[in-house]
N, C-alpha and C positions, 0 to 999 in steps of 0.2 A: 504494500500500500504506500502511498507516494502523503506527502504532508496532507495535501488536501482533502485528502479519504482520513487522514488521522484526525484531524482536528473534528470532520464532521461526528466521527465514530464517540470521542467526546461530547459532543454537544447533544447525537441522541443520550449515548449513556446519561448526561445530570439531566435531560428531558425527561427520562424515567425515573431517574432518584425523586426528583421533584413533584412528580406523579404518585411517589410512592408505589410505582409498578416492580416488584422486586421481581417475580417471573422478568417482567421482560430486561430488567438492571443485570439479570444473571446471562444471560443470552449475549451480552457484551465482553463477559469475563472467561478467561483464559483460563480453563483446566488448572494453568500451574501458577493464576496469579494469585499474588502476595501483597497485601494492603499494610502498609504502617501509619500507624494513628500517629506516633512520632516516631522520633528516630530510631529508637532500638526497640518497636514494639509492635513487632508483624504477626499480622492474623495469614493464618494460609487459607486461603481458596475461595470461590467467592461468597460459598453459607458464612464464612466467619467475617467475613467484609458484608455481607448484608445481615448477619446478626448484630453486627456493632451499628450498623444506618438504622437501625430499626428501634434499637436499642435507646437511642440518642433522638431518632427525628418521631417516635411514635408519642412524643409528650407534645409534639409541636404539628398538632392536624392544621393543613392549610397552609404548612409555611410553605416561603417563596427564597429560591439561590437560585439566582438569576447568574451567566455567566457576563463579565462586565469585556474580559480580557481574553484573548486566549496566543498563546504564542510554540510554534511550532517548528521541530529543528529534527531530521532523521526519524527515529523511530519514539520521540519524545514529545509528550503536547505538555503545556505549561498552563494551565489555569485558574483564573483569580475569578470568584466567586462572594457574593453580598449574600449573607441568611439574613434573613427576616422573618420573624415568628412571635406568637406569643404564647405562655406556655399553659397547657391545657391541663397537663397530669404530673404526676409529681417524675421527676426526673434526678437521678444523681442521690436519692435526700433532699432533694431543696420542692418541697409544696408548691403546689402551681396556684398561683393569684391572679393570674390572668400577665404575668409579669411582659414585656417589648422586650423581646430579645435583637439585636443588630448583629453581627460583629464579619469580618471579612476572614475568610477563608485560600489560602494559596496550594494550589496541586499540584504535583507532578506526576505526571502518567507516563506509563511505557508499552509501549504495543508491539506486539506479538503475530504474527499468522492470522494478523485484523479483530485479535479483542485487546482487550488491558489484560494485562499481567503484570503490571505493578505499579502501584499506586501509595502516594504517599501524599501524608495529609499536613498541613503547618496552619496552627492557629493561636490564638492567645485564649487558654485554657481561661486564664484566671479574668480575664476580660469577660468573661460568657459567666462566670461565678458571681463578681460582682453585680453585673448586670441582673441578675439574678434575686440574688438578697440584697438588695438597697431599697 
């Protein structure tokens, strides 16, 4: 696949994260892909990368992560992503009050034989915390 098939292949994939479509989010994922929520902390496959999306976005029905950015090089898409949500159910420990969550989101994806096989995520944990309990 050449850039321009990677980047799209991104942009359905968070079209069905965002859908909350996990059938079709897994149909993007590579047999042998590897998700790290950060650095040193890989989920293998994609039940364990849609356990953790489900995990995290199932307190936040309705929310919206729009792609803002995407940037693409070889077999690499780059993208930068806004969540928007407000929280419904209790998540983490922390009670849901109806709380505005924001906070921006940075990806790095790798693609494989045209799915993702690895995926890595960067965000400011303690940013989504605060936001949270204030």
């Amino acid at each position: 696949m050449g850039i321009a098939e990677n980047k799209e292949l991104v942009r359905e994939f968070y079209d069905a994260v965002e859908r909350e479509d996990y059938d079709e989010v897994a149909t993007y994922c590579h047999e042998d892909m590897i998700f790290y929520t950060q650095v040193d902390t890989p989920l293998p496959g994609a039940a364990g990368f849609i356990e953790s999306e489900k995990r995290n976005f199932d307190a936040f029905k309705g929310f919206k992560m729009p792609i803002h950015n995407l940037i693409a090089e070889g077999d690499q898409v780059a993208a930068y992503l806004i969540f928007d949500g407000n929280l419904g159910s209790e998540w983490h420990g922390i009670a849901a009050k109806g709380q505005k969550l924001r906070f921006s989101l940075f990806m790095m994806l790798r693609i494989a034989d045209g799915k993702i096989i690895e995926k890595r995520a960067h965000f400011d944990v303690n940013d989504i915390i605060n936001q949270l309990t204030s």
